[in-house]
C-alpha positions, 0 to 999 in steps of 0.5 A, a space after each residue: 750544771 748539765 753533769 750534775 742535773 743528770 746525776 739528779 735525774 738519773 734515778 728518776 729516769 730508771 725508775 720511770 723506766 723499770 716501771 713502765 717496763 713492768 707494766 707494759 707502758 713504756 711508749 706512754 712513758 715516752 711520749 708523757 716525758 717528751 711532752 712533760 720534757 716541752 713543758 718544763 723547757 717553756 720560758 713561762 714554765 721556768 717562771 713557775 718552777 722557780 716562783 716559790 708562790 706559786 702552789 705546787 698543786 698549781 704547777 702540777 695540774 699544769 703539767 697534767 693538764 698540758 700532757 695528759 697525763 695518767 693517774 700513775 704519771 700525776 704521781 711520779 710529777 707529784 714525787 718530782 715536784 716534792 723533792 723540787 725535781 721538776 727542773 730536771 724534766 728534759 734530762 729525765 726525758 733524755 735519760 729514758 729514751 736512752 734507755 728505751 733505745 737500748 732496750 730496743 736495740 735502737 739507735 739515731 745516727 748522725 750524718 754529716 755529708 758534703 751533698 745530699 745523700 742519695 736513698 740507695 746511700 742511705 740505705 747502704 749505710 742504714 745496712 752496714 751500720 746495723 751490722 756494725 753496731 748490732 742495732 737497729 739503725 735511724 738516719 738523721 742526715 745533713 750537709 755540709 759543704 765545709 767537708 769538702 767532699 765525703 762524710 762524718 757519722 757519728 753514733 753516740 760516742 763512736 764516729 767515723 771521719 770520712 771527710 776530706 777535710 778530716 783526711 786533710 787534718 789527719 795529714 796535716 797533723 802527721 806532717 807536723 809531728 
């Protein structure tokens, strides 16, 4: 379902994008879908969506309402609540921070570490990571003792296992074969 609901929201979120690119609005655009993207993930909220008596002008001055939304947002919540879109609020959400962090050359990192980074380490990281993946670089960082020792970062598709227990794995894995 998560596959299919991005395939539907895909074209929603690039329009929403180009738009918002056009008309120098896309930090507006961001934070109108992560509000729209909180609202449409409440259990009440799902409630509504899914209630065909409930008016659609209804659900929409909610949405407005709860984000404050823009003239031109109010449109494009009227345009998804037409097509009974409103469902794939959170992907079209996740969708164009996508896009807005490539646009930006951004990127979150994930940081798995046996023990607290310290900010020099960060820092480093920070540093060698940007260079690596040509982008600006944003740590989010946590332990787990289970690594035994060292660290797996992980930027969308690309990871690097430099945990012990991941180098135990691999021989493990080499010694079996």
């Amino acid at each position: 379902m998560a596959v299919e609901n991005s395939t539907v929201a895909r074209p929603y979120a690039q329009s929403a994008f180009e738009w918002a690119l056009a008309q120098n609005q896309l930090v507006e655009w961001a934070q109108f879908l992560e509000k729209a993207g909180l609202v449409t993930s409440d259990k009440l909220m799902q409630q509504v969506l899914h209630n065909p008596l409930v008016p659609a002008e209804q659900t929409i001055a909610v949405y407005q309402d709860l984000t404050q939304a823009s003239p031109e947002q109010v449109n494009f919540l009227k345009l998804l609540q037409q097509y009974k879109r409103l469902e794939v609020m959170t992907q079209i959400k996740q969708l164009f921070a996508e896009q807005l962090a490539e646009y930006n050359k951004t990127i979150t990192v994930d940081v798995m570490s046996f023990m607290p980074m310290t900010d020099a380490q960060k820092q480093h990281l920070k540093e060698r990571l940007s260079i690596k993946l040509k982008r600006d670089v944003a740590l989010e960082c946590a332990v787990d003792d289970a690594l035994i020792g060292g660290a797996v970062i992980q930027a969308g598709d690309y990871v690097i296992d430099g945990s012990i227990r991941g180098k135990l794995n691999r021989m493990n894995h080499a010694l079996t074969e």
